[in-house]
C-alpha positions as CSV (number, residue, x, y, z in Angstrom):
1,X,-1.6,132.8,45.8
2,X,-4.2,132.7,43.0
3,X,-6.5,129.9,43.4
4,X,-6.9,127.9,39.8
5,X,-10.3,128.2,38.2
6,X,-13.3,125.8,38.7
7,X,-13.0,123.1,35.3
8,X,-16.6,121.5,35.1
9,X,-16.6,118.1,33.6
10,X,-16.0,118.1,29.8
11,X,-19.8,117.0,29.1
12,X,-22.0,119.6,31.1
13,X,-25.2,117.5,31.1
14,X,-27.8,116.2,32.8
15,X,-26.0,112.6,33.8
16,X,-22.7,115.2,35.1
17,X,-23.8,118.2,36.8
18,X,-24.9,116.9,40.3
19,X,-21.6,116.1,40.4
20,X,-20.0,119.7,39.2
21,X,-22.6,121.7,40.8
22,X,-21.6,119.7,44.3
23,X,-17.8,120.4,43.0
24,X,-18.9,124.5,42.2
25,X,-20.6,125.0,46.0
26,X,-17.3,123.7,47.6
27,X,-15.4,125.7,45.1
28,X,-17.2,128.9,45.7
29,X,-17.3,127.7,49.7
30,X,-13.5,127.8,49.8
31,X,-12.5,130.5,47.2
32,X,-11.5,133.8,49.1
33,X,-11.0,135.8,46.2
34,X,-13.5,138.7,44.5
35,X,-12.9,136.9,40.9
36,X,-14.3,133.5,40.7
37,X,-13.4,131.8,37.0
38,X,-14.7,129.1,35.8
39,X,-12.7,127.7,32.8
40,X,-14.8,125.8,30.1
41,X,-12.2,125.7,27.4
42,X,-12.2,121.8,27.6
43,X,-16.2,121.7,27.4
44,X,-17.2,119.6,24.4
45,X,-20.8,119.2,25.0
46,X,-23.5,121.0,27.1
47,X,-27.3,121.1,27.6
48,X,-29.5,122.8,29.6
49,X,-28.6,121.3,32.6
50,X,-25.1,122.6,32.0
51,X,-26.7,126.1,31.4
52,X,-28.5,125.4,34.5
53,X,-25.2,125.0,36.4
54,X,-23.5,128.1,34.3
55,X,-26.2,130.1,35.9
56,X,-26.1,128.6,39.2
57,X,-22.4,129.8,39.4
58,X,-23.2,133.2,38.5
59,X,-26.1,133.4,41.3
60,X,-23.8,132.1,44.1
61,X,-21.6,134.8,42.9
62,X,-24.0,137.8,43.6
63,X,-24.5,136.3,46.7
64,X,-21.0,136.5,48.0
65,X,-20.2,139.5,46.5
66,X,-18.1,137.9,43.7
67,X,-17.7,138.2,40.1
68,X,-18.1,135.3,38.0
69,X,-15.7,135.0,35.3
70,X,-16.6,132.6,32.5
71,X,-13.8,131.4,30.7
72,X,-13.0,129.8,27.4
73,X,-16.8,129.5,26.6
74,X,-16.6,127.6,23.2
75,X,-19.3,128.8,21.0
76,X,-21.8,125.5,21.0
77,X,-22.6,127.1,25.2
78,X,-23.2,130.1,23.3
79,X,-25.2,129.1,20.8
80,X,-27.4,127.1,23.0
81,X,-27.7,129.9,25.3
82,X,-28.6,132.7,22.9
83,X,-31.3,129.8,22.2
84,X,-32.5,129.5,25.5
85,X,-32.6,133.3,26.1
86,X,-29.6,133.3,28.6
87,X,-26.8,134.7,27.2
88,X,-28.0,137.8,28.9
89,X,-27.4,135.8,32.0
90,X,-24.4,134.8,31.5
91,X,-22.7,137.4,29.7
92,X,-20.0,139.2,31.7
């Protein structure tokens, strides 16, 4: 049975991603499979606290031995990430 992706909160900011990142460690906690995706299709705002979590997600990954899929990554998280010098980071 494939487990359905991780959907942060539609405004990855600052007053929000306590909340997701608490969500993403009990997500990635209780995931068994070697694909982890997140899907950010419905995100209509982020700053660098969302980055922050994006890249959280990935690291928790490499620790487990997982891959990271980023999904549906509208192009304002890439802009601002290409601005912040982490699209590197997060690229697959």
């Amino acid at each position: 049975m494939q487990t359905q992706p991780f959907k942060p909160s539609s405004e990855m900011t600052f007053s929000t991603v306590q909340t997701d990142c608490q969500r993403l460690y009990k997500y990635c906690r209780e995931n068994e499979e070697a694909i982890l995706k997140i899907d950010l299709s419905k995100v209509i705002h982020c700053d660098s606290a969302g980055l922050a979590l994006l890249i959280e997600a990935k690291r928790l990954c490499r620790e487990k031995n997982k891959i990271c899929k980023l999904e549906g990554m509208p192009k304002v998280i890439q802009a601002l990430a290409e601005f912040c010098g982490v699209n590197g980071i997060l690229a697959p």
